[in-house]
BASEGU-37757 format. One line per 4 residues: their letters; for each residue x, y, z of N, C-alpha, C. Coordinates in pm, whole numbers, padded with zeros to 5 digits. Layout:
BEGIN
A = X/Y/Z/X/Y/Z/X/Y/Z; ... .
This chain:
BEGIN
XXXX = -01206/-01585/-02670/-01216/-01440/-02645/-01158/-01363/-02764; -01222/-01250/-02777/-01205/-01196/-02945/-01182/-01042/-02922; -01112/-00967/-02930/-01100/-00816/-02916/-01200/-00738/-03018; -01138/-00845/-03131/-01231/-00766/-03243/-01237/-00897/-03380 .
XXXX = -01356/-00840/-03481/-01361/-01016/-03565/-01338/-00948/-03651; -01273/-00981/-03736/-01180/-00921/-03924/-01301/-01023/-04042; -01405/-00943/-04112/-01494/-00973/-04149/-01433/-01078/-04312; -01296/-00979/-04353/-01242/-00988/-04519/-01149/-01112/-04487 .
XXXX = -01139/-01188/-04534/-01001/-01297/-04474/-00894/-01197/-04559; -00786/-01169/-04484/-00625/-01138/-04535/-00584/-01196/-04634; -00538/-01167/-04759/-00443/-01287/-04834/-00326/-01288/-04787; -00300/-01289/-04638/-00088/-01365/-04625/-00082/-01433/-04767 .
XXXX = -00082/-01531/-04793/-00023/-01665/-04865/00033/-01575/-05009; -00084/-01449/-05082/-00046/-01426/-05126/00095/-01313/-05135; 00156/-01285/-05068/00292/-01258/-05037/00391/-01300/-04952; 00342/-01450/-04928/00426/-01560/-04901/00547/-01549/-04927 .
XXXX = 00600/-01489/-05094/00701/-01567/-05145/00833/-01390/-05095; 00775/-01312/-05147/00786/-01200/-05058/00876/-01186/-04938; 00792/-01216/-04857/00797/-01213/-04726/00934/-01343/-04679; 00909/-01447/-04699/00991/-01549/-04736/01143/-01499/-04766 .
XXXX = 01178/-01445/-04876/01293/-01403/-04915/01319/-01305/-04816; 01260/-01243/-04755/01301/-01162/-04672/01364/-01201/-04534; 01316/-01340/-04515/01355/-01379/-04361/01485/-01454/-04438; 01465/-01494/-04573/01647/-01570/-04590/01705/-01456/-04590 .
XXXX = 01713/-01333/-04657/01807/-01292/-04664/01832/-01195/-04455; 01730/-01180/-04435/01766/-01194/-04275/01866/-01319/-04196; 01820/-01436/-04217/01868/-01513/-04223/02041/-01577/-04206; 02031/-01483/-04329/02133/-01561/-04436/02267/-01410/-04328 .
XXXX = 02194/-01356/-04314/02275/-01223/-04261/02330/-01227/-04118; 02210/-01285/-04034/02250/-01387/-03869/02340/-01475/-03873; 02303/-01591/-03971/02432/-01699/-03996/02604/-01618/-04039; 02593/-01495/-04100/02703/-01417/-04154/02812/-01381/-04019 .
XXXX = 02674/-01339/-03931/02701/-01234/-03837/02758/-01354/-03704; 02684/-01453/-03695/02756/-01538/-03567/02874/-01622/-03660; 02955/-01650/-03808/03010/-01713/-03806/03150/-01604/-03817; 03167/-01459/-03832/03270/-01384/-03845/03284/-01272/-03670 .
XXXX = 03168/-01285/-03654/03185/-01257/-03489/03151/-01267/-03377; 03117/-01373/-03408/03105/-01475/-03306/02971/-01403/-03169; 02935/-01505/-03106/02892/-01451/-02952/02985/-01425/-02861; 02926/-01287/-02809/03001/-01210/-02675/03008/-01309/-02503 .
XXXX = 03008/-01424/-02498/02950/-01513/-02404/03000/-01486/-02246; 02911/-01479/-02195/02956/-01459/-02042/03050/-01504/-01951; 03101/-01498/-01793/03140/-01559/-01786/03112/-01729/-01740; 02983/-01741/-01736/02910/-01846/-01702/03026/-01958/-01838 .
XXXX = 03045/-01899/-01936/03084/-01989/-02006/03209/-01982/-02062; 03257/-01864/-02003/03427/-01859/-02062/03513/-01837/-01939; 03465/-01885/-01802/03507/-01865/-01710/03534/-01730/-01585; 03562/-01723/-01482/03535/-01583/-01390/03543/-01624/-01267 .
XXXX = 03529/-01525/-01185/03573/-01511/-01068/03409/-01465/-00973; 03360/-01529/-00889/03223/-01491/-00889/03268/-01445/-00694; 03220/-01340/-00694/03202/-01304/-00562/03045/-01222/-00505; 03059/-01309/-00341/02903/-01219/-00304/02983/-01176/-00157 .
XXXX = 02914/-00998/-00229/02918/-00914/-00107/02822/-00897/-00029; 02879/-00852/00118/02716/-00792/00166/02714/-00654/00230; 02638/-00552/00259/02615/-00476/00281/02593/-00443/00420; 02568/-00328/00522/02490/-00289/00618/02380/-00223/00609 .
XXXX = 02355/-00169/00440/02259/-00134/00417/02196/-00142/00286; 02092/-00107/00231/02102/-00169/00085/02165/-00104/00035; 02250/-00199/-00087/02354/-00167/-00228/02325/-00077/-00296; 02421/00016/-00320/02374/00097/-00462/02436/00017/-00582 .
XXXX = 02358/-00054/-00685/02426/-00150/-00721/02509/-00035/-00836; 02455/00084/-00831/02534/00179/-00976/02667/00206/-00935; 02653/00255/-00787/02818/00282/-00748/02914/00169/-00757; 02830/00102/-00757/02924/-00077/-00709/02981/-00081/-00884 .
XXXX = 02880/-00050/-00950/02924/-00057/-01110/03045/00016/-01150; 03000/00104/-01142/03082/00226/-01151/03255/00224/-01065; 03281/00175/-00940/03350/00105/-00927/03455/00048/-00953; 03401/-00076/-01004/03437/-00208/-01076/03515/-00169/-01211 .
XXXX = 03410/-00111/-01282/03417/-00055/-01388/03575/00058/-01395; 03573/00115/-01286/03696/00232/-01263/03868/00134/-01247; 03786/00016/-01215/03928/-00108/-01234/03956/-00120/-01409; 03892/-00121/-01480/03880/-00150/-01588/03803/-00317/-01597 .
XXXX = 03704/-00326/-01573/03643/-00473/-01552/03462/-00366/-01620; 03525/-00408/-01732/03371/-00320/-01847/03262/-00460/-01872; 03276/-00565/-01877/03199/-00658/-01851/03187/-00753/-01718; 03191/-00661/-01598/03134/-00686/-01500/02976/-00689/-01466 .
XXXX = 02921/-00836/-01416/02805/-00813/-01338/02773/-00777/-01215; 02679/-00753/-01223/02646/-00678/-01035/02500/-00688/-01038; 02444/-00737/-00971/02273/-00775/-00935/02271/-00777/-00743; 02158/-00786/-00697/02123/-00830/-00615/02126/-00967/-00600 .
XXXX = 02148/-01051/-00456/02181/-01191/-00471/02083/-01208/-00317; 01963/-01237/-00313/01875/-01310/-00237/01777/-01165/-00140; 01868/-01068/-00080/01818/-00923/-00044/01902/-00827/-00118; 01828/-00679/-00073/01896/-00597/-00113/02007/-00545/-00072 .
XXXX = 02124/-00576/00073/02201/-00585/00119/02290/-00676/00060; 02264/-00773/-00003/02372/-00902/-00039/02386/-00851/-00204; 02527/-00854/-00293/02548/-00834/-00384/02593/-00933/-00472; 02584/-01017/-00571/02674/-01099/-00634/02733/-00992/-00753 .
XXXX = 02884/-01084/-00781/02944/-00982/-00846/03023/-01057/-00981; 03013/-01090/-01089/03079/-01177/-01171/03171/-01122/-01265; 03328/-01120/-01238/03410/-01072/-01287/03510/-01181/-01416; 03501/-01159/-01504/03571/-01210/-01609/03718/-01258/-01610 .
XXXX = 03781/-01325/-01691/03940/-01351/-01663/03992/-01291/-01705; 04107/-01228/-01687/04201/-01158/-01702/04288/-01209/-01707; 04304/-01291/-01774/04438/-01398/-01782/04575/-01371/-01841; 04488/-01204/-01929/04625/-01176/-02001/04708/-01087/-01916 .
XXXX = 04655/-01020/-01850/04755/-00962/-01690/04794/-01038/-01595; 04792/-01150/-01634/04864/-01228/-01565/04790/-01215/-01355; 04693/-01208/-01364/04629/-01169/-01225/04522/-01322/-01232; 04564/-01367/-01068/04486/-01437/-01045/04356/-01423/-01017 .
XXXX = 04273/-01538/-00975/04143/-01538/-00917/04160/-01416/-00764; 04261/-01492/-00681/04226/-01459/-00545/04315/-01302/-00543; 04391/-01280/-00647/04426/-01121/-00688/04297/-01040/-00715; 04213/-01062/-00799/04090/-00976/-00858/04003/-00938/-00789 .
XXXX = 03971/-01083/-00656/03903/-01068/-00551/03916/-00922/-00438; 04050/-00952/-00439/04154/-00844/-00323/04106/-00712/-00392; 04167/-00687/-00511/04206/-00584/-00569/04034/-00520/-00609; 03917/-00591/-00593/03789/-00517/-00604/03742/-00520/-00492 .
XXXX = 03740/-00595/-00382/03738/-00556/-00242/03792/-00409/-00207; 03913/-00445/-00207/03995/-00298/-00192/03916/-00182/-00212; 03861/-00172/-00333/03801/-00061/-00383/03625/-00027/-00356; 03633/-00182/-00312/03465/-00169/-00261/03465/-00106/-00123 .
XXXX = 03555/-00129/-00084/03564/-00099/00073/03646/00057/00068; 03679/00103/-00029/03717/00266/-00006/03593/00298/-00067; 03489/00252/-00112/03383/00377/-00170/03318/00335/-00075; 03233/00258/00009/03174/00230/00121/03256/00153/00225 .
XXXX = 03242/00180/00325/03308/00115/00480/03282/00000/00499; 03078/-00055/00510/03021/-00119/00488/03043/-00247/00422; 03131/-00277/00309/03161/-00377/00236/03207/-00486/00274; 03156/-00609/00296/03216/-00681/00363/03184/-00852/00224 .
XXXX = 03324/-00917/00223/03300/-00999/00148/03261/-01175/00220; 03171/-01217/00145/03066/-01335/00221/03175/-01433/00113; 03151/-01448/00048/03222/-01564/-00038/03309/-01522/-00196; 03388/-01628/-00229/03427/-01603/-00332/03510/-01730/-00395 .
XXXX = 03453/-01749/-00526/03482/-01879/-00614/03541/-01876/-00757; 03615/-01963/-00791/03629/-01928/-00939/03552/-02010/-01050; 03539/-02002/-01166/03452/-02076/-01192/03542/-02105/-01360; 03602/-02181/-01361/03702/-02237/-01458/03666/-02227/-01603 .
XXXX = 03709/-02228/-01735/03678/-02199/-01835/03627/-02358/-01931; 03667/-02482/-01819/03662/-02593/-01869/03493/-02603/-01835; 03489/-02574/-01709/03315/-02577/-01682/03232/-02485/-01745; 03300/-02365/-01793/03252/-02287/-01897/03174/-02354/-02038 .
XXXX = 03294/-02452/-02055/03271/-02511/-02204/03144/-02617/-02178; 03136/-02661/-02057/03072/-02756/-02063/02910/-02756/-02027; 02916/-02595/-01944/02809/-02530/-01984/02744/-02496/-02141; 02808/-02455/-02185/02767/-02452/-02344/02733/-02513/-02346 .
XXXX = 02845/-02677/-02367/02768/-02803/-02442/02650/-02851/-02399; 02611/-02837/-02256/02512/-02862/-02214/02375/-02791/-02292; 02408/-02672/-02291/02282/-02567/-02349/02274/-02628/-02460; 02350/-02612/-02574/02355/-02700/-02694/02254/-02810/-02704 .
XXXX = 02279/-02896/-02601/02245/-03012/-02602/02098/-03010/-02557; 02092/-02946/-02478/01950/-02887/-02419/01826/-02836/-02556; 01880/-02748/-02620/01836/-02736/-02739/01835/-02779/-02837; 01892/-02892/-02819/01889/-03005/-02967/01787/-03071/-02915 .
XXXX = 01788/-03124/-02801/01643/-03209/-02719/01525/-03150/-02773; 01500/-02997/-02721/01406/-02922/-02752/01340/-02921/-02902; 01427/-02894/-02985/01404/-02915/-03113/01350/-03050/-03178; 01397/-03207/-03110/01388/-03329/-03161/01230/-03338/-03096 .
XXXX = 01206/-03324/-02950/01099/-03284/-02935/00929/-03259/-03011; 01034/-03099/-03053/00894/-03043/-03125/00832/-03108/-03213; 00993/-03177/-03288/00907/-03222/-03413/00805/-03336/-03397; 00889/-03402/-03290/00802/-03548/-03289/00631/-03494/-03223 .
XXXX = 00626/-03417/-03175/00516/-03361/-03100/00427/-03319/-03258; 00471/-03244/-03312/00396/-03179/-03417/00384/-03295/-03515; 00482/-03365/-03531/00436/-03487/-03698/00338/-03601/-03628; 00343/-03601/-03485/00208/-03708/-03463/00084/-03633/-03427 .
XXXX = 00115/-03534/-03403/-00049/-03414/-03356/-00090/-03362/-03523; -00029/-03339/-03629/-00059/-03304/-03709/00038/-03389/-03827; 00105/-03361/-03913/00138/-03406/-04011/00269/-03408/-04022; 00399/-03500/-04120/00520/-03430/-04088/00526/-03347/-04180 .
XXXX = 00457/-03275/-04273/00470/-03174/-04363/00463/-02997/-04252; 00400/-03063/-04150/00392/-02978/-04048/00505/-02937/-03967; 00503/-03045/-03954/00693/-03076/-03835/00786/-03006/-03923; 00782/-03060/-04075/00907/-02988/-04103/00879/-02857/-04077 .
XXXX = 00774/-02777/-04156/00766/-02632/-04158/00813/-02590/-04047; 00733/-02643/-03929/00748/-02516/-03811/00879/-02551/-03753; 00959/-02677/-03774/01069/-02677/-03696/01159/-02508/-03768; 01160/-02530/-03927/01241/-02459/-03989/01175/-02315/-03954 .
XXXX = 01058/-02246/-03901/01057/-02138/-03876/01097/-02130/-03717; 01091/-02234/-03610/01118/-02203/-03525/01290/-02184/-03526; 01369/-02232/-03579/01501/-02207/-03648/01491/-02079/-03637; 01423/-02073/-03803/01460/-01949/-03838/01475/-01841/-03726 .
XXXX = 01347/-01874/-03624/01389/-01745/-03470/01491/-01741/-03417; 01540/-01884/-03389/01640/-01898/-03257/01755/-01851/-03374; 01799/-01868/-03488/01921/-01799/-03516/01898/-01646/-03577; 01821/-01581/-03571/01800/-01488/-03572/01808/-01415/-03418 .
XXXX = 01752/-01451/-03339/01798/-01377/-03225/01932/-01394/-03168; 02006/-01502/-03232/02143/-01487/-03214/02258/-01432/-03273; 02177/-01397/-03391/02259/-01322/-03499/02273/-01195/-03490; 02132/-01150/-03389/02133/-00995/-03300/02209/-00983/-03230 .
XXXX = 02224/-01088/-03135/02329/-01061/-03049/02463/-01106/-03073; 02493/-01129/-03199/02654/-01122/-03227/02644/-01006/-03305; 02556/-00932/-03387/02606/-00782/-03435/02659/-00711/-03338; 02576/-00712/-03207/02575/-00629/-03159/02651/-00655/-02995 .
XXXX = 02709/-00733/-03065/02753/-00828/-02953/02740/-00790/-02825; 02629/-00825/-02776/02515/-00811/-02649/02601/-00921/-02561; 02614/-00947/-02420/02653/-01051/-02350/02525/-01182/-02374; 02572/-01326/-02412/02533/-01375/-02396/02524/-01501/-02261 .
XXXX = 02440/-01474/-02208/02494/-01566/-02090/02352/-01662/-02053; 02351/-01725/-01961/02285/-01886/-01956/02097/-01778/-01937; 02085/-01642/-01889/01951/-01640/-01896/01934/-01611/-02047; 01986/-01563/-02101/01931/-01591/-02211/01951/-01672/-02311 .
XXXX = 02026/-01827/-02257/02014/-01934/-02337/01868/-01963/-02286; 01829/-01955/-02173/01668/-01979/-02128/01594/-01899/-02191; 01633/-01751/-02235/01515/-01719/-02305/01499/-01759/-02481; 01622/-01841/-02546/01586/-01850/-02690/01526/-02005/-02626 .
XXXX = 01559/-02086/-02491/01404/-02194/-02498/01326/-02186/-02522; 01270/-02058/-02429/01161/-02071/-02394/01037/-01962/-02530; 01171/-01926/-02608/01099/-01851/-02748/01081/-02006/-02869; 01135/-02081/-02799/01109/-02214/-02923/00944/-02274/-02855 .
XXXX = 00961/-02304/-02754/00837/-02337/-02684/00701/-02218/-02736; 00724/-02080/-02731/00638/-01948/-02754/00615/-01994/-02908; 00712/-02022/-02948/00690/-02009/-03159/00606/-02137/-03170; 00590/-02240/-03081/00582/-02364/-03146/00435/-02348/-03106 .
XXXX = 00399/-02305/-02993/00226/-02236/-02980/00186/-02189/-03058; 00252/-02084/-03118/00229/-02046/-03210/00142/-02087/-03333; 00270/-02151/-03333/00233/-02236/-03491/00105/-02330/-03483; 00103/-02426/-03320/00027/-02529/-03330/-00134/-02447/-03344 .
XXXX = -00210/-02323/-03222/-00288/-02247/-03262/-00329/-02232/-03437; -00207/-02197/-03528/-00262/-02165/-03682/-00288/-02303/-03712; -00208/-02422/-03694/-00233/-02513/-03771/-00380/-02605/-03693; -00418/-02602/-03588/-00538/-02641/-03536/-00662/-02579/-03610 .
XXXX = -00638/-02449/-03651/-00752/-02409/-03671/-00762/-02457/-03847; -00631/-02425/-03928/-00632/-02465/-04049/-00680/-02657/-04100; -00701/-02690/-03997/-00734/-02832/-04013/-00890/-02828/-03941; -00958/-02719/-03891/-01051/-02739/-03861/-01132/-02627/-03977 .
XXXX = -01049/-02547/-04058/-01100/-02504/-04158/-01140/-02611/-04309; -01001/-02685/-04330/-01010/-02815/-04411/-01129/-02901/-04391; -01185/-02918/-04247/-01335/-03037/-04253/-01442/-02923/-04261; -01442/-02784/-04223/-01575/-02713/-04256/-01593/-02621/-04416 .
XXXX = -01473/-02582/-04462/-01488/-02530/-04583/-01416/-02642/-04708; -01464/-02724/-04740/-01445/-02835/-04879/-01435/-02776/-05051; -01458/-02650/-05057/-01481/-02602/-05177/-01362/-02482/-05242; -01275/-02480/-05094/-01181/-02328/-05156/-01065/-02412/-05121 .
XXXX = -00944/-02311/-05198/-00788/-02435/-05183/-00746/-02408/-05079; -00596/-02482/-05052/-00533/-02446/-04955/-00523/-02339/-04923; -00479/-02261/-04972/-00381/-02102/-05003/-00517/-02044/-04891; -00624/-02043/-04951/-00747/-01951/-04894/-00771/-02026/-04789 .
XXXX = -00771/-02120/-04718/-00791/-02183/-04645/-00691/-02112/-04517; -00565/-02121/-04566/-00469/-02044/-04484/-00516/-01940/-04422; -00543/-01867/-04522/-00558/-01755/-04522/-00683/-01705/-04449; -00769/-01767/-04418/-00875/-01756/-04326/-00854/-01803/-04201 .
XXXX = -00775/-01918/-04172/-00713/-01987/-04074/-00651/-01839/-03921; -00560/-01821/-04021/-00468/-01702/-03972/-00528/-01560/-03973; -00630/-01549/-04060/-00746/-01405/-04012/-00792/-01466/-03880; -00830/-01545/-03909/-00971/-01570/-03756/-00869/-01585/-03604 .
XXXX = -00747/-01567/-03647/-00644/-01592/-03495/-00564/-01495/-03489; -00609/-01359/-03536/-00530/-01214/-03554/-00582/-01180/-03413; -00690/-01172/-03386/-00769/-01075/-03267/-00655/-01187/-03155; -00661/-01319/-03121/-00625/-01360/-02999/-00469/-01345/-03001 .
XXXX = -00445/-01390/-03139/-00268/-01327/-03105/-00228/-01190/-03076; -00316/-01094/-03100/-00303/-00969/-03045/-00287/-01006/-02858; -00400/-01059/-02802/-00465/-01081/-02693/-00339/-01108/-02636; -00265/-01247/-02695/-00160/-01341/-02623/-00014/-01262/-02597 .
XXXX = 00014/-01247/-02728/00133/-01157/-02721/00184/-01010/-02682; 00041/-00933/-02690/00053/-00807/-02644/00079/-00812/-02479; 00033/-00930/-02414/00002/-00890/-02246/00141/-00954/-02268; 00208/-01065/-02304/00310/-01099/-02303/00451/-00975/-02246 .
XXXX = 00427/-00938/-02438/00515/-00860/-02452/00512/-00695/-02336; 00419/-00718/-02285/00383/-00550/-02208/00477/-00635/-02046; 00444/-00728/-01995/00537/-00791/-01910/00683/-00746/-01930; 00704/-00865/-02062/00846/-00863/-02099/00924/-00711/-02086 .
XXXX = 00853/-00622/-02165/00846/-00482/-02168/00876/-00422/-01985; 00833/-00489/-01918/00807/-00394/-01786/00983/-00451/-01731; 01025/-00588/-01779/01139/-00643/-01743/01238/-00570/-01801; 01246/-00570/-01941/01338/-00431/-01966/01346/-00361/-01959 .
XXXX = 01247/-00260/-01903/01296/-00113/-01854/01265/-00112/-01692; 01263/-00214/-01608/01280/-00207/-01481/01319/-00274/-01429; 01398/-00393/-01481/01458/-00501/-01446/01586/-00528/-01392; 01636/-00379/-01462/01804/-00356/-01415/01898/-00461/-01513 .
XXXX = 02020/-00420/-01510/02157/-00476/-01615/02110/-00689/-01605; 02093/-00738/-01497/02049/-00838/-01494/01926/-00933/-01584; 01838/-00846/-01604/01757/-00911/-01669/01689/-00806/-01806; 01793/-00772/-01853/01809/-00699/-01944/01814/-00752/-02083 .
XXXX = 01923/-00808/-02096/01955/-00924/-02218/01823/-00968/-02225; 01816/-01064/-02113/01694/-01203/-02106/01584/-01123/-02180; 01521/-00978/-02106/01455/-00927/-02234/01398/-00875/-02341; 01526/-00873/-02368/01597/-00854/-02510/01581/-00933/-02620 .
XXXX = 01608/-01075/-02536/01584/-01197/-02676/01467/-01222/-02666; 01370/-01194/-02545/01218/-01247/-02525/01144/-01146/-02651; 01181/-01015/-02633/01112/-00958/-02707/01118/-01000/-02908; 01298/-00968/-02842/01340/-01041/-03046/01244/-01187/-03099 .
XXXX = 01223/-01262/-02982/01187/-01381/-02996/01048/-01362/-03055; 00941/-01340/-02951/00815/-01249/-02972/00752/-01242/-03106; 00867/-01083/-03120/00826/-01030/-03276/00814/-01161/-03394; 00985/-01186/-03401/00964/-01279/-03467/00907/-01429/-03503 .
XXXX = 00856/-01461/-03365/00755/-01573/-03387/00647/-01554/-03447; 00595/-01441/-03417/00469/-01428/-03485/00468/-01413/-03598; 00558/-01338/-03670/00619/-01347/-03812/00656/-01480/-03869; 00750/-01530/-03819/00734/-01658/-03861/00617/-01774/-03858 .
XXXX = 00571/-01767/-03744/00452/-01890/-03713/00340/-01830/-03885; 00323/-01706/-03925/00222/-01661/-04007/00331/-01705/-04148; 00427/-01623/-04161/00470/-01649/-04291/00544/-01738/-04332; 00631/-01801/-04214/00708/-01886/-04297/00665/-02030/-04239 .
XXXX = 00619/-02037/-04131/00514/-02203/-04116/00429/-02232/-04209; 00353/-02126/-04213/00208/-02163/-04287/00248/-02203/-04403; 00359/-02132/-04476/00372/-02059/-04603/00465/-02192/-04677; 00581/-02235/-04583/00615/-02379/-04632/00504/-02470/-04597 .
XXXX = 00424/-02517/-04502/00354/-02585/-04497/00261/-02614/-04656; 00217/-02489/-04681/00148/-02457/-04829/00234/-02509/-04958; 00387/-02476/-04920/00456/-02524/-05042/00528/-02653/-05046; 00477/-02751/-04927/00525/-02835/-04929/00414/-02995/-04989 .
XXXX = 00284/-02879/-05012/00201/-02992/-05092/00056/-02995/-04920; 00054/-02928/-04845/-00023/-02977/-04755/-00155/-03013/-04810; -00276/-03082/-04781/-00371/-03093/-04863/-00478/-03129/-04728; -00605/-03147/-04765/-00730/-03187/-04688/-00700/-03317/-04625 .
XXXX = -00687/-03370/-04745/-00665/-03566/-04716/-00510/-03565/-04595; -00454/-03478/-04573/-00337/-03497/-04480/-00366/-03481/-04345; -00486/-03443/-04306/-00541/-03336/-04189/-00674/-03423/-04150; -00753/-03455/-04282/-00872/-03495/-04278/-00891/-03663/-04339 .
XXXX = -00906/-03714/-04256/-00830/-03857/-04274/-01012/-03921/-04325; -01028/-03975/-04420/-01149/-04016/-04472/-01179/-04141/-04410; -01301/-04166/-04335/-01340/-04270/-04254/-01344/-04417/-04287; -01284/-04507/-04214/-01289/-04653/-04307/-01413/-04735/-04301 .
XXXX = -01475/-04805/-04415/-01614/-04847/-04369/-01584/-04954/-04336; -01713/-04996/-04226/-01655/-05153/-04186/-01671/-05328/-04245; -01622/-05335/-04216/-01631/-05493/-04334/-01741/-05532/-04305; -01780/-05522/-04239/-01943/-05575/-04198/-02041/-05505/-04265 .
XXXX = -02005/-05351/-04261/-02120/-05295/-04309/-02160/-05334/-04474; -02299/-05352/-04502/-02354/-05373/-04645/-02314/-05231/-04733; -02277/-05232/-04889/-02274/-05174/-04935/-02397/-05096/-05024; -02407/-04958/-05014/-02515/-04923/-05035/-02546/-04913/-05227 .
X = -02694/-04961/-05244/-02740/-04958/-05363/-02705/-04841/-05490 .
């Protein structure tokens, strides 16, 4: 399916090198930014106090914010938890006031129950800073899988001149959208360790789409180089990546501005992810792929004749 067909092939390749320097020194600026200030991490991973309220009628989850917030608890969550009567509530440690778990509980009860009557508390847990850590490591680990993965997926579907490229642009995304969210130090918490997954999985489509077609350009056009080869590759898949990513992103889009404080972050990095896959999958996959020597004979494997067969006159 085609929105529209681009008659001129694009030269990308020729501002490859361009474009390139631009994502290192992006790059180079994310790695700056998560190693002097670090991620803002939730309490999913630095530990908290998790309580679910319930209601007699549905939550205003703003007053409930607002609230919380009037304790001094500025990185408090508050979502809906199964209806709109039931509240979960995830409060951070406070370890340096010396206030316990089952203190924080009391002391935001208290206050839930003077702004509504209604407030009644269903449960309440703490959730330790050791299981914190080990959440991380898990994610970590989760995403090292992901990554070992791709490659092996991409160097036997296509080439490892391939594998390398796109692993290093799918990189290049995932620390870039983390380098956003330590400028700006956004909460990072476990949905949006799911959404820089599920942007490695998005980039790696990506990429595989350009490089399918660039190997099906290599057996039909024999006479022009790589570079142009690219470069027609990635014209003829402008109209569907419009197609793919626009309905995508108009979703993602409907999640951030109606999704509420909950699924806000999540997308946040979907979108960061997005942009920059497509940027990357075009300039910096293709573009190392190109500078890493890719050729016809890597893609287009020349047929073996058989020992049987007679050799011709």
């Amino acid at each position: 399916m085609e929105l529209f067909r681009i008659r001129r092939d694009i030269p990308f390749m020729r501002h490859a090198l361009v474009l390139n320097a631009v994502s290192i020194i992006t790059f180079v600026l994310a790695v700056f930014f998560l190693a002097t200030r670090g991620l803002h991490l939730s309490i999913e991973f630095t530990g908290g106090t998790v309580m679910e309220v319930g209601y007699t009628q549905s939550a205003d989850l703003g007053k409930i914010r607002e609230t919380i917030g009037g304790l001094g608890y500025t990185d408090a969550q508050v979502q809906n938890f199964g209806t709109s009567q039931d509240v979960m509530i995830r409060l951070p440690l406070r370890s340096e006031a010396g206030q316990t778990s089952a203190a924080q509980s009391e002391q935001v009860m208290a206050a839930l129950k003077a702004a509504d009557a209604g407030a009644e508390l269903k449960r309440v847990e703490f959730v330790g800073p050791q299981i914190g850590k080990e959440l991380f490591a898990d994610g970590a680990m989760a995403l090292l899988f992901v990554i070992v993965g791709i490659i092996a997926y991409l160097a036997i579907r296509f080439e490892w001149k391939f594998a390398v490229a796109a692993i290093i642009a799918n990189l290049h995304d995932v620390v870039i959208i983390l380098g956003f969210f330590a400028y700006f130090q956004w909460e990072f918490s476990l949905s949006v360790l799911a959404a820089v997954l599920a942007v490695l999985g998005y980039s790696v489509n990506e990429s595989v789409v350009i490089f399918d077609r660039i190997r099906e350009y290599f057996r039909k056009f024999r006479k022009i180089g790589t570079a142009e080869v690219i470069d027609k590759a990635i014209t003829s898949t402008i109209s569907r990546t419009i197609i793919t990513h626009g309905s995508t992103q108009i979703m993602v889009l409907s999640m951030l501005l109606f999704g509420g404080p909950s699924l806000h972050y999540f997308a946040v990095a979907l979108t960061i992810g997005i942009l920059f896959g497509i940027y990357s999958s075009v300039f910096v996959a293709a573009a190392i792929a190109m500078w890493l020597g890719v050729t016809r004979e890597d893609l287009v494997k020349p047929k073996k004749k058989d020992e049987g067969e007679p050799e011709l006159p």
